[in-house]
DSSP file (Angstrom, degrees, kcal/mol; ACC not computed):
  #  RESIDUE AA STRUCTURE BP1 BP2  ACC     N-H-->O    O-->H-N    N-H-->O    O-->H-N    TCO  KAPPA ALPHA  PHI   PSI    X-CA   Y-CA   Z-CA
    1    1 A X              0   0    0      0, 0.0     5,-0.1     0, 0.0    75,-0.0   0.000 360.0 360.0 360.0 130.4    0.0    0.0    0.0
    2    2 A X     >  -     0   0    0      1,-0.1     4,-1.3     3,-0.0     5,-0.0  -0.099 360.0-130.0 -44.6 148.6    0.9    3.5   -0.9
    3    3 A X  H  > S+     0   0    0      2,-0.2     4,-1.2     1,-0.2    -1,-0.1   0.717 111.8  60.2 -93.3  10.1    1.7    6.0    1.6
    4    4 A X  H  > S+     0   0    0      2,-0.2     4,-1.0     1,-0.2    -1,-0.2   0.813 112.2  50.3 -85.6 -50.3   -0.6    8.5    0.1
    5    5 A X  H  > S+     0   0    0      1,-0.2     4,-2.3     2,-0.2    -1,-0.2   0.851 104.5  53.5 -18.8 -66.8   -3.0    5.6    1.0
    6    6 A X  H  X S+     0   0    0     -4,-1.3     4,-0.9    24,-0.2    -2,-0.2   0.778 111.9  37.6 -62.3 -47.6   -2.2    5.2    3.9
    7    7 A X  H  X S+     0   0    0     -4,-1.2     4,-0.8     2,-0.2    -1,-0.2   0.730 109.4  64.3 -83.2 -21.3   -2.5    8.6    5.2
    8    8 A X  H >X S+     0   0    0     -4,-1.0     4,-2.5     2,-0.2     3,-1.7   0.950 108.3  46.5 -88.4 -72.0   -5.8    9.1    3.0
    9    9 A X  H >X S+     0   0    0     -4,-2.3     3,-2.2     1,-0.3     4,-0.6   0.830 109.4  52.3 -57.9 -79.5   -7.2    6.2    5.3
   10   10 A X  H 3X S+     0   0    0     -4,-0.9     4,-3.0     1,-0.4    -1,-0.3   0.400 109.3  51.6  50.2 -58.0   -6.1    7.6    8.4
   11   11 A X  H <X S+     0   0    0     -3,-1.7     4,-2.1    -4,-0.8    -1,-0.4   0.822 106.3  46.0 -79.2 -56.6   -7.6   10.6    7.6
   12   12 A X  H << S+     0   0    0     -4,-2.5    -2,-0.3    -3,-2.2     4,-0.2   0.633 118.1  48.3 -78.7  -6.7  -10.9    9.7    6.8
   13   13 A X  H >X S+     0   0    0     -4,-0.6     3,-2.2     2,-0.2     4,-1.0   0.925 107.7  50.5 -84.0 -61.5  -10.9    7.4   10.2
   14   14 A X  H >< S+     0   0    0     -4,-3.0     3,-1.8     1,-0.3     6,-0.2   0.914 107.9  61.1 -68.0 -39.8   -9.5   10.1   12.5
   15   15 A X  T 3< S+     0   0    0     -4,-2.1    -1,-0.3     1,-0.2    -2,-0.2   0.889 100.1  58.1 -24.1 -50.7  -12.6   12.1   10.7
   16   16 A X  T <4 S+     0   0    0     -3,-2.2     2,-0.7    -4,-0.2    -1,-0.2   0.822  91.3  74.4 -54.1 -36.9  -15.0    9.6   12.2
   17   17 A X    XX  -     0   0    0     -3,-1.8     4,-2.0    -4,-1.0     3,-0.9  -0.665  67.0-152.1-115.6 128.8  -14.2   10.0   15.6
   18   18 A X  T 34 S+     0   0    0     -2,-0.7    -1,-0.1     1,-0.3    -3,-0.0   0.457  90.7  57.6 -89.4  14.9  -15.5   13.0   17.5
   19   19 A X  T 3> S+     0   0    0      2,-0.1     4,-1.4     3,-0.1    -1,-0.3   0.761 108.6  46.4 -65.4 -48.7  -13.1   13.3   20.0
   20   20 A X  T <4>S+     0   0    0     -3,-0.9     5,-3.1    -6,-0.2    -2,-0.2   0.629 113.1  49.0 -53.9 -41.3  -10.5   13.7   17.5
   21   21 A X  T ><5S+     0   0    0     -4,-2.0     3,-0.5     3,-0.2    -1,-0.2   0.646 108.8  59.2 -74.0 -18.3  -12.5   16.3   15.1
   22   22 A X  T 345S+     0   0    0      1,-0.4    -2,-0.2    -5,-0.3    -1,-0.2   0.934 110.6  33.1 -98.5 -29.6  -13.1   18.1   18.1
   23   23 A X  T 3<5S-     0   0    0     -4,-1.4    -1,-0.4    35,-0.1    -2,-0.2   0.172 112.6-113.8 -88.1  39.3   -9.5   18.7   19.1
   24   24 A X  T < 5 -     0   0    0     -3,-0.5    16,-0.6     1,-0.2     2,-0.5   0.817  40.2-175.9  14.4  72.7   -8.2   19.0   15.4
   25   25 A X  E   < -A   39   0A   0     -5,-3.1     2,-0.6    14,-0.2    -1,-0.2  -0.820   2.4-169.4 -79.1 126.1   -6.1   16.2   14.9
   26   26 A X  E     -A   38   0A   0     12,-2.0    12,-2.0    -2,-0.5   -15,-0.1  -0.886  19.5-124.1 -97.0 109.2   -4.5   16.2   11.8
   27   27 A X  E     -A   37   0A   0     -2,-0.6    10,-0.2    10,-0.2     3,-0.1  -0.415  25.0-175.0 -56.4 132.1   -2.5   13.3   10.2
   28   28 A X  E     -     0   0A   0      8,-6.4     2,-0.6     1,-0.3     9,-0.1   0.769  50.6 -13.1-107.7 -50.6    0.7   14.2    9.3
   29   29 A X  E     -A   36   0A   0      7,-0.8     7,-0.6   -23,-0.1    -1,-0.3  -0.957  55.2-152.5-144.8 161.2    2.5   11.5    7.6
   30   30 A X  E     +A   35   0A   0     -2,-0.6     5,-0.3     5,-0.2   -24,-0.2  -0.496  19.8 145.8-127.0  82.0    2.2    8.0    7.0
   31   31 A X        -     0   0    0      3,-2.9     2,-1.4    -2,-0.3    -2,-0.0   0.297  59.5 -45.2-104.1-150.6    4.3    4.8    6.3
   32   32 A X  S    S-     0   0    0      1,-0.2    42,-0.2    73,-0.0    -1,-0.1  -0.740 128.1 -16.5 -77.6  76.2    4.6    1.0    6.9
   33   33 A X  S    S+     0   0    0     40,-3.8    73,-2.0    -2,-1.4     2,-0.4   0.639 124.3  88.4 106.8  -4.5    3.8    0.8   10.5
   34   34 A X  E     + B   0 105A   0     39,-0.4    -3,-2.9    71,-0.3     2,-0.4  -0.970  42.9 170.8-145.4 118.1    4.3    4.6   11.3
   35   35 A X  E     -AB  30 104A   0     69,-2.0    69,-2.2    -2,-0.4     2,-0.2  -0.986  21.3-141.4-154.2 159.4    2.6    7.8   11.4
   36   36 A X  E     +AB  29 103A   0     -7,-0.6    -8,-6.4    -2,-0.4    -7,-0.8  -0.618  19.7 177.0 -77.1 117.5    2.7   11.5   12.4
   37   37 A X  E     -AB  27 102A   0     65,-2.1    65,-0.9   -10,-0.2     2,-0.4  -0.996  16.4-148.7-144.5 152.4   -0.4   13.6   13.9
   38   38 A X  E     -AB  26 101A   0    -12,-2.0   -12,-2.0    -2,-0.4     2,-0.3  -0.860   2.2-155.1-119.0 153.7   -0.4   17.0   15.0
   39   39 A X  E     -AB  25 100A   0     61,-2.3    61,-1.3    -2,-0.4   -14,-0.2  -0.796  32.8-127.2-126.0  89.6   -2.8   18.3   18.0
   40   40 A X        -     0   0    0    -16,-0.6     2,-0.4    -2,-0.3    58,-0.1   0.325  18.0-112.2  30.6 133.7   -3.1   22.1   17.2
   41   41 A X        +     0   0    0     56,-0.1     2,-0.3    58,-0.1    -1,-0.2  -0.761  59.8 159.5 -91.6 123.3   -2.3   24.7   20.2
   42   42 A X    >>  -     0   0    0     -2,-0.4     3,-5.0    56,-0.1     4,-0.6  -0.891  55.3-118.5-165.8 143.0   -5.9   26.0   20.8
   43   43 A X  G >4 S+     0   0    0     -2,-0.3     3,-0.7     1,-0.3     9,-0.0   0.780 110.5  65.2 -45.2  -4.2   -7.7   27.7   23.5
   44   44 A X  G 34 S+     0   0    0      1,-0.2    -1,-0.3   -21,-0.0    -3,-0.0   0.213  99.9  54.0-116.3  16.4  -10.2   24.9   23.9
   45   45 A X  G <4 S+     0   0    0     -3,-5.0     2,-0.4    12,-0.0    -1,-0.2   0.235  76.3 131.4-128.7  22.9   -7.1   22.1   25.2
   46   46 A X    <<  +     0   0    0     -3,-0.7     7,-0.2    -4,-0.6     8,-0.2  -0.533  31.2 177.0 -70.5 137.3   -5.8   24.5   28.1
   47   47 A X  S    S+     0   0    0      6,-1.5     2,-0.5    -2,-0.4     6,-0.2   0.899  78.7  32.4 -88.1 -75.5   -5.4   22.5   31.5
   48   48 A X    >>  -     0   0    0      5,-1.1     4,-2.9     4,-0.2     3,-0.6  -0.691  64.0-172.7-120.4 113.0   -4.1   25.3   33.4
   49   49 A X  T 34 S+     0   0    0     -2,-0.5    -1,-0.2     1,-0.3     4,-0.1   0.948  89.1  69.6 -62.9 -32.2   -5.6   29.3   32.4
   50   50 A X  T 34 S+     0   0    0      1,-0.2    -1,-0.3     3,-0.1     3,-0.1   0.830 124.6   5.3 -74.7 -19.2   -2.9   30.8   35.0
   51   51 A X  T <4 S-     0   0    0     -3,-0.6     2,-0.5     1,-0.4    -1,-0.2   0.690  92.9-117.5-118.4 -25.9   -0.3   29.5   32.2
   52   52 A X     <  +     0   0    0     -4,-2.9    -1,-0.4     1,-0.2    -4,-0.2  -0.913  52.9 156.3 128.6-112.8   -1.6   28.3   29.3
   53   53 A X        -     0   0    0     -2,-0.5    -6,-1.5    41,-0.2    -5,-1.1   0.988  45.2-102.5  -3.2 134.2   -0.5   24.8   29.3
   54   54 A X      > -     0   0    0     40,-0.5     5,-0.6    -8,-0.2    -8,-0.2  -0.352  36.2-105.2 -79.8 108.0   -2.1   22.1   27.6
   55   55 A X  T  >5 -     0   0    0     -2,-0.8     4,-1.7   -10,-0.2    -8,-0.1   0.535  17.4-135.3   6.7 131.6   -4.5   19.4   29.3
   56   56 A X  H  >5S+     0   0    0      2,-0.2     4,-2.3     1,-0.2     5,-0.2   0.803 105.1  66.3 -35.6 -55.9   -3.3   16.0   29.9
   57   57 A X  H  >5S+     0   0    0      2,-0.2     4,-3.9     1,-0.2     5,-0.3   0.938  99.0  50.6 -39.6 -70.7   -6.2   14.9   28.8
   58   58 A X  H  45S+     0   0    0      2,-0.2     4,-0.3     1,-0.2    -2,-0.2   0.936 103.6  58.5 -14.3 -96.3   -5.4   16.2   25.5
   59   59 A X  H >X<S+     0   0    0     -4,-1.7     4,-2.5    -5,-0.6     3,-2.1   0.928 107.7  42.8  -7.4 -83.9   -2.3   14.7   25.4
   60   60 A X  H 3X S+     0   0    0     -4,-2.3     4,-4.4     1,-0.3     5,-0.2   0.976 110.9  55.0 -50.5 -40.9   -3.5   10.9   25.9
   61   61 A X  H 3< S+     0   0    0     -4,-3.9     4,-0.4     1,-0.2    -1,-0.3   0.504 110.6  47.8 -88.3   0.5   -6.4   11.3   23.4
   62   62 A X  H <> S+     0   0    0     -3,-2.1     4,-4.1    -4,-0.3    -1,-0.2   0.832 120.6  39.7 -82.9 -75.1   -3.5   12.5   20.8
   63   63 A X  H  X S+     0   0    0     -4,-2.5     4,-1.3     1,-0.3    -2,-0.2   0.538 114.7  53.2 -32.6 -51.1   -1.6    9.5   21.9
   64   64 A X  H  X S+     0   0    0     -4,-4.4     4,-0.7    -5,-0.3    -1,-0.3   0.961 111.0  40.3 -21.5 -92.1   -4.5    7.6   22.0
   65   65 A X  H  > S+     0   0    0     -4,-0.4     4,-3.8     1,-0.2     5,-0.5   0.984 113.1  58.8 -47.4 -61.6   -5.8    8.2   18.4
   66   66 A X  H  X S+     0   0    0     -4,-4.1     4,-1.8     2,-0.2    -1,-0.2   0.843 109.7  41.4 -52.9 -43.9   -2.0    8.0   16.9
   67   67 A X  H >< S+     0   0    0     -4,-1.3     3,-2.4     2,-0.2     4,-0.2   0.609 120.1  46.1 -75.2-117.9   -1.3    4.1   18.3
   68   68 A X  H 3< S+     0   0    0     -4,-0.7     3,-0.2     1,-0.3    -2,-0.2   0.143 118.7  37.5 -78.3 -32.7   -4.7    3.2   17.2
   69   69 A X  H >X S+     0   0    0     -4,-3.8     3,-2.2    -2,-0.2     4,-1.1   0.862  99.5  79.6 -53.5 -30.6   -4.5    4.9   13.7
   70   70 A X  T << S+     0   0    0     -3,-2.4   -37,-0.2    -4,-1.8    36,-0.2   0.746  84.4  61.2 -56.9 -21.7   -1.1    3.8   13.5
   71   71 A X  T 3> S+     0   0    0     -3,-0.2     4,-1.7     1,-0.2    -1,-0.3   0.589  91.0  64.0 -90.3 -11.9   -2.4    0.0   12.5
   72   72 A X  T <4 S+     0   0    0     -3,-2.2     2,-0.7     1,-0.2    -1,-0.2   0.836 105.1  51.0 -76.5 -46.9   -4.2    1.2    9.2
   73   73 A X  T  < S+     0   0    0     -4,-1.1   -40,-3.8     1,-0.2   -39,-0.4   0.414 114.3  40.2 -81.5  30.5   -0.6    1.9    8.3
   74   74 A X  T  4 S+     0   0    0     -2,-0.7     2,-0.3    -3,-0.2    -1,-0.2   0.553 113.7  61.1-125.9 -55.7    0.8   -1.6    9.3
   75   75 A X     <  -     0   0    0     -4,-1.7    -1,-0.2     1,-0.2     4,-0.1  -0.535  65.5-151.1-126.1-177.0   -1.8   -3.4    8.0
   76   76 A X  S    S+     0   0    0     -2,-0.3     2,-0.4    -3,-0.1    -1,-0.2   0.816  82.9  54.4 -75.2 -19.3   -3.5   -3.9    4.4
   77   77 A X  S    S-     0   0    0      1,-0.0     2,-0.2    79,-0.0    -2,-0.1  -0.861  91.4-118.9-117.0 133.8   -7.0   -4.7    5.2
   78   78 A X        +     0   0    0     -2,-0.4     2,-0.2    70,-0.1    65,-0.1  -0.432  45.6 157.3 -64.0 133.3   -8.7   -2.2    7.2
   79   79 A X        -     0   0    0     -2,-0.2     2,-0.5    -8,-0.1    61,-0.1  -0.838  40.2-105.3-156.9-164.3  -10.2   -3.7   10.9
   80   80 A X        -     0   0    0     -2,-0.2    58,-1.1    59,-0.2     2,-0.6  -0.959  28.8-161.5-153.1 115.8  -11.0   -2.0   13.9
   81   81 A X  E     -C  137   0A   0     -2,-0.5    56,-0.2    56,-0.2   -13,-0.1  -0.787   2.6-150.6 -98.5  76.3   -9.0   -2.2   16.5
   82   82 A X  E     -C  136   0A   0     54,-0.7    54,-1.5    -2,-0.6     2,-0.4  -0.345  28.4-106.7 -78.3 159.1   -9.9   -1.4   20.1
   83   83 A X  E     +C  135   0A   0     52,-0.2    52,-0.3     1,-0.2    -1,-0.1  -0.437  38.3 166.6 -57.4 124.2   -7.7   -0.2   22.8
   84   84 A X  E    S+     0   0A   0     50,-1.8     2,-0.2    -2,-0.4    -1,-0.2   0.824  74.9   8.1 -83.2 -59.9   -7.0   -3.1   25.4
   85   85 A X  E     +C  134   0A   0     49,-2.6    49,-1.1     2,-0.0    -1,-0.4  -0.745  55.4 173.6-125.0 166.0   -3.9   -1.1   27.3
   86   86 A X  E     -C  133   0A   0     -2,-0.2     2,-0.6    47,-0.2    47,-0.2  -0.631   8.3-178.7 166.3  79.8   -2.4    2.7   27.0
   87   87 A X  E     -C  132   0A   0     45,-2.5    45,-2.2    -2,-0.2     2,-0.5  -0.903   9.3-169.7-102.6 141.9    0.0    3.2   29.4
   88   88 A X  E     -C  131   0A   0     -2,-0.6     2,-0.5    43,-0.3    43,-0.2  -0.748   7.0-158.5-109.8 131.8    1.3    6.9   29.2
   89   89 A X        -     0   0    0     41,-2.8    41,-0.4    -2,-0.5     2,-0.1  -0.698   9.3-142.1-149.2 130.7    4.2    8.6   30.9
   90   90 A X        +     0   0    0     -2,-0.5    39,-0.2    39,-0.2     3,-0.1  -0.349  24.8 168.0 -70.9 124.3    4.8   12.2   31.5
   91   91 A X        -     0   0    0     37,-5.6     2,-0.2     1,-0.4    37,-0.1   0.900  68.9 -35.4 -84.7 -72.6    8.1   13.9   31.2
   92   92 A X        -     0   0    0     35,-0.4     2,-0.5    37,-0.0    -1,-0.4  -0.915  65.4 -73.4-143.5-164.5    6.8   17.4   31.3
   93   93 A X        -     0   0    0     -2,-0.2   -40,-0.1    -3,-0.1   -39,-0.1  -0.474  49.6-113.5 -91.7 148.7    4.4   19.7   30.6
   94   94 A X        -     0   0    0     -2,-0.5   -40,-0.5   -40,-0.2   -41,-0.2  -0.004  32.9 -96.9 -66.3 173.0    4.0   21.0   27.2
   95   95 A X    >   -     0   0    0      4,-0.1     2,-0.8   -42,-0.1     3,-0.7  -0.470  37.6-114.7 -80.7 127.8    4.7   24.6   26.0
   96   96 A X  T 3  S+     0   0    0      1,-0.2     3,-0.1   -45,-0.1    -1,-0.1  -0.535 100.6  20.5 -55.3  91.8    1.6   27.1   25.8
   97   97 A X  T 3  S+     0   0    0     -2,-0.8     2,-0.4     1,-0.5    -1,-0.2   0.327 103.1 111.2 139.5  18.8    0.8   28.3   21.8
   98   98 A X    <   -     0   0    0     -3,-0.7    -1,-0.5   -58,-0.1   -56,-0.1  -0.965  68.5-129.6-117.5 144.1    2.7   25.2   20.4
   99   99 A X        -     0   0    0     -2,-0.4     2,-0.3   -58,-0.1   -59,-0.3  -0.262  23.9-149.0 -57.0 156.7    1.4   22.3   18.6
  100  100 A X  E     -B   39   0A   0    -61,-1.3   -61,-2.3    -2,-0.1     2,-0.2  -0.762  12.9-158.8-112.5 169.8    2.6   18.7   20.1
  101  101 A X  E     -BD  38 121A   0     20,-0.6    20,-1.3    -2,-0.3     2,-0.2  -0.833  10.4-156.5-160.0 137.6    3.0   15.9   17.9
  102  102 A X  E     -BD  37 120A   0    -65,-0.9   -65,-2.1    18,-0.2     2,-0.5  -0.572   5.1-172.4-101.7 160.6    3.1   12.2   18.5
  103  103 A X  E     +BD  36 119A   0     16,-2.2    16,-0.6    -2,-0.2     2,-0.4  -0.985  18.1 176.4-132.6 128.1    4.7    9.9   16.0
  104  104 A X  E     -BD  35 118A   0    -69,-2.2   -69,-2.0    -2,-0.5     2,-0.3  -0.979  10.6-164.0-138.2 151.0    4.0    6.3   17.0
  105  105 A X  E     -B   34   0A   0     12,-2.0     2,-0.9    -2,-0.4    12,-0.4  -0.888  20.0-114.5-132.0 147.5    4.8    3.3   15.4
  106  106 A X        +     0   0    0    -73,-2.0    10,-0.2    -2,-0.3     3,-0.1  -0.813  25.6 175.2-102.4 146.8    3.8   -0.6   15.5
  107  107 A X        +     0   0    0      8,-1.5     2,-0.2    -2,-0.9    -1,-0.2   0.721  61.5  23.1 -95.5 -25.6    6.2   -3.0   16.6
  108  108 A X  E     -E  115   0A   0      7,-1.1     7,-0.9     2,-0.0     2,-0.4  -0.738  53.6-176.9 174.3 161.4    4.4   -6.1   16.7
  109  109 A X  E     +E  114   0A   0     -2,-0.2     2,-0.3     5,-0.2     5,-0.2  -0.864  12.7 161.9-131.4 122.9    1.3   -7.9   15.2
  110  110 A X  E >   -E  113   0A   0      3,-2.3     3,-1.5    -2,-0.4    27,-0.1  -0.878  59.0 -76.2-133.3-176.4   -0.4  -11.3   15.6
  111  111 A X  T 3  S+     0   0    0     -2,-0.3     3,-0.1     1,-0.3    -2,-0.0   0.620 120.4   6.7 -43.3 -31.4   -2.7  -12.7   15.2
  112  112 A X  T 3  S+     0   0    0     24,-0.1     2,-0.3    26,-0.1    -1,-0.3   0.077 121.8  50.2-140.2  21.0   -5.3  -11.2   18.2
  113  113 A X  E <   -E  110   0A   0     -3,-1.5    -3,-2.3    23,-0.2     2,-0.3  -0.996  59.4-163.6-149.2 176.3   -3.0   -8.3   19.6
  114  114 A X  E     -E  109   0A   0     -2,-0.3    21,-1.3    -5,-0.2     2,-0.4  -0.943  18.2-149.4-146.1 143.1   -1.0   -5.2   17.9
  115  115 A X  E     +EF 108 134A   0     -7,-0.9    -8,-1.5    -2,-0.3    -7,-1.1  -0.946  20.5 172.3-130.1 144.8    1.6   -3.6   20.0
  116  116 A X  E     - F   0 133A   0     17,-3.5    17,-1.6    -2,-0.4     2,-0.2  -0.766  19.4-166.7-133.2 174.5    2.5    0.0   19.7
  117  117 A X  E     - F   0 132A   0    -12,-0.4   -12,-2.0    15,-0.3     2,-0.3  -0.768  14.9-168.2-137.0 162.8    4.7    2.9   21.5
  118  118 A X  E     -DF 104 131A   0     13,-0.6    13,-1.2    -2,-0.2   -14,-0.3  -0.908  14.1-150.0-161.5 140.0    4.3    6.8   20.6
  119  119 A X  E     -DF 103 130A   0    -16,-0.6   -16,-2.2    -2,-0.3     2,-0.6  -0.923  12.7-149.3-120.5 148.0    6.4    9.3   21.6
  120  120 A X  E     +DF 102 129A   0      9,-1.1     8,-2.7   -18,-0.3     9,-2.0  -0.969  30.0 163.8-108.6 125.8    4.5   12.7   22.1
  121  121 A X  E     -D  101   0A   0    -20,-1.3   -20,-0.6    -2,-0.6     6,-0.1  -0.984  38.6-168.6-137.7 132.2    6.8   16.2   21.3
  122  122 A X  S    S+     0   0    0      4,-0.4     2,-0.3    -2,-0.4   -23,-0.1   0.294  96.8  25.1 -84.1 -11.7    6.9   19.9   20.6
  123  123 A X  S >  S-     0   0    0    -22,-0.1     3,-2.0     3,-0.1    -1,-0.2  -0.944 103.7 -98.9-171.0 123.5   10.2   20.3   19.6
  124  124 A X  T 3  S+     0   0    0     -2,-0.3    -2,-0.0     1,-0.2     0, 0.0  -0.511 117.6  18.5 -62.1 147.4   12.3   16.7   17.9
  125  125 A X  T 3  S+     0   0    0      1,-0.1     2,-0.4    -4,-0.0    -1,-0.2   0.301 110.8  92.4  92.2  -0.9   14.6   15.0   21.1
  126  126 A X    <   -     0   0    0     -3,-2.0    -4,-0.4     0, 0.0    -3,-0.1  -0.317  64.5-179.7-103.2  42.3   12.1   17.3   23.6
  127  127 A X        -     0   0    0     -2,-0.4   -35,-0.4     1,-0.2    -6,-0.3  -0.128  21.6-165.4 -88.5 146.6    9.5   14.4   24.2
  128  128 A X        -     0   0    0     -8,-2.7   -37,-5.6     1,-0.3     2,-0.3   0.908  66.3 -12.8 -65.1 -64.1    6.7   15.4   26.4
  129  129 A X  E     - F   0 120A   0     -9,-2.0    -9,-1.1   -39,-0.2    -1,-0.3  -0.857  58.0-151.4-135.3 175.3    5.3   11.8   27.1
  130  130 A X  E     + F   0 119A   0    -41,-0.4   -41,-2.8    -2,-0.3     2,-0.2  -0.704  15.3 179.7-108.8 168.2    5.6    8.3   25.9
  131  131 A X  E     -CF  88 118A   0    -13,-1.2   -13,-0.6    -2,-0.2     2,-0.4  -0.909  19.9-143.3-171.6 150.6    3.4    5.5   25.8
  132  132 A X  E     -CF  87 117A   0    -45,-2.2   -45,-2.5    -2,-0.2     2,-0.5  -0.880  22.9-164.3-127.1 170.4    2.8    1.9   24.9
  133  133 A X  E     -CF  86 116A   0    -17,-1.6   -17,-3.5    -2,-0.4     2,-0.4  -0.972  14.8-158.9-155.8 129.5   -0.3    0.4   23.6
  134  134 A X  E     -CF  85 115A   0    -49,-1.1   -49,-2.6    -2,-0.5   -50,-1.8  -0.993  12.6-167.8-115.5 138.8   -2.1   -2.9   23.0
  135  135 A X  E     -C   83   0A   0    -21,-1.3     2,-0.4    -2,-0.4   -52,-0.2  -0.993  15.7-137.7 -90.9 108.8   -4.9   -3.5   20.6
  136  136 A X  E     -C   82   0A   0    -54,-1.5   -54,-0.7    -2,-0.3     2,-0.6  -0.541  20.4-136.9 -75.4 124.5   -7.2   -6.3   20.2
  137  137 A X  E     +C   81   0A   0     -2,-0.4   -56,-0.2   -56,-0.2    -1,-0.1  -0.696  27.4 168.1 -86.4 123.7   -8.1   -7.6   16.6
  138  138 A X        -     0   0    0    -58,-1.1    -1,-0.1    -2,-0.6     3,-0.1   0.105  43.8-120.3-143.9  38.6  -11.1   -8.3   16.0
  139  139 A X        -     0   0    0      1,-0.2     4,-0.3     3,-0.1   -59,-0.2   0.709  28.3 -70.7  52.9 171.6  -10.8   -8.7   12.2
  140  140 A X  S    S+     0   0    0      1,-0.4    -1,-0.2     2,-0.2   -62,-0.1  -0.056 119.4  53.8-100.3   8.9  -12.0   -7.4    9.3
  141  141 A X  S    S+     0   0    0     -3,-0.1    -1,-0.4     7,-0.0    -2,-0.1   0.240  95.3  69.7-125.5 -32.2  -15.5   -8.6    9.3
  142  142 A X  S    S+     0   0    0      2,-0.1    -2,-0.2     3,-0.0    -3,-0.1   0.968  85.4  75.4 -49.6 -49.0  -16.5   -7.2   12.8
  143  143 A X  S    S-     0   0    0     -4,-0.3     2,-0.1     1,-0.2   -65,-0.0  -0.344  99.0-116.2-108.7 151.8  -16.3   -3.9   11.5
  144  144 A X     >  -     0   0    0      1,-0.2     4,-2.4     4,-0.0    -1,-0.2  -0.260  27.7-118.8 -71.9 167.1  -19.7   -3.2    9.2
  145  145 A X  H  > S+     0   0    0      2,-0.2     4,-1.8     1,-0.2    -1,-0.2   0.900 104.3  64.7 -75.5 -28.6  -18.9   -2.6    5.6
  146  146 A X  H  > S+     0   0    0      2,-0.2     4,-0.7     1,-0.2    -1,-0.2   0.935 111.0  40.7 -37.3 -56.9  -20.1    0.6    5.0
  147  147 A X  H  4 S+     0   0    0      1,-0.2    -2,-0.2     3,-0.1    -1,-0.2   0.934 107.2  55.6 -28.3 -87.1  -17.7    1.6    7.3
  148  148 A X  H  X S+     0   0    0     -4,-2.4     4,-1.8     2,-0.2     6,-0.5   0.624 114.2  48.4 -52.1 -22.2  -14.7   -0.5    6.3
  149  149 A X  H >< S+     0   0    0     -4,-1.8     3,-1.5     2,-0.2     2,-0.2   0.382 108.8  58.7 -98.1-116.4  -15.4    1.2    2.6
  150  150 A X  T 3< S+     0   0    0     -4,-0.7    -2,-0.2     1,-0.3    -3,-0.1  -0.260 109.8  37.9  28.9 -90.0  -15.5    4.4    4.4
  151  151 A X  T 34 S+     0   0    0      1,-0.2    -1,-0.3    -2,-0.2  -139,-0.2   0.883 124.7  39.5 -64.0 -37.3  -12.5    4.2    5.6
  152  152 A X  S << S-     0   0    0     -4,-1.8    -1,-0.2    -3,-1.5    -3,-0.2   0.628 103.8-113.5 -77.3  -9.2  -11.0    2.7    2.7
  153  153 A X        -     0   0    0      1,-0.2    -4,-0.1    -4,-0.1    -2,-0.1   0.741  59.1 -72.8  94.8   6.8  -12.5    4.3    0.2
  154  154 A X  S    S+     0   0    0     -6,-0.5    -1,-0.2    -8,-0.1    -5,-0.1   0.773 102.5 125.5  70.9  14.4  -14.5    1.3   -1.2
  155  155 A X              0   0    0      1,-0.1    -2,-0.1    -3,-0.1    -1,-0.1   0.705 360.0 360.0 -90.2 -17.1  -10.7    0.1   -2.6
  156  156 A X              0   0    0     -8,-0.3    -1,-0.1    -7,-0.0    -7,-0.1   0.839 360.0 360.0-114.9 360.0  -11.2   -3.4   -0.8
């Protein structure tokens, strides 16, 4: 699969989900097994007014979305994947009026799990958080087809 594909899917899934629309996550790049999302600096993800500084919350649900998108770009057939595990850990906090971006990657896939880490950052070598993540498959027929052409674009 292309990565112009790849990112294309990605795109029209992170669309889907209104948590994600609502803080404007964008997908940024896409490969084999890897992608890039930016979470937009915006008044509506401040944690703290007396400084700016952006929710935690925030944070994970960036983190989140990037290991669970990250598995349209590992694998060919679109499936649905829920979060099993997410553990996140915080370096510090990020800088007010800057975007973060997580980049996350999968590292390995079987048959019934997908395993991910995601580093979240403002600035490369600065990382804000980490995190690792499991996902349960629960294949390509769970998810209805409308959907699965949704996301794919009616290509499978």
């Amino acid at each position: 699969m292309e990565n112009k594909t790849r990112l294309d899917r990605v795109h029209r899934f992170v669309s889907t989900l209104n948590q994600a629309r609502e803080l404007g996550l964008v997908p940024r790049e896409a490969g084999e097994g890897t992608l890039l999302m930016e979470l937009p600096y915006s008044e509506k993800i401040i944690g703290n007014p007396d400084t700016g500084a952006i929710h935690g919350g925030a944070i994970t649900t960036l983190m989140d979305t990037t290991s669970g998108s990250v598995i349209i770009c590992a694998l060919d057939e679109f499936e649905l994947c829920p979060t099993l595990d997410l553990r996140v850990d915080y370096m510090h906090p990020a800088e007010p009026g800057k975007p973060v971006f997580a980049r996350a990657e999968t590292y390995k896939i079987t048959s019934n799990i997908i395993f991910t880490r995601c580093e979240a950052y403002q600035d490369e070598g600065n990382t804000i958080a980490n995190c690792v993540g499991t996902f349960m498959r629960i294949g390509k027929e769970a998810s209805p087809k409308p959907y699965r052409d949704l996301i794919t674009g009616g290509e499978e």
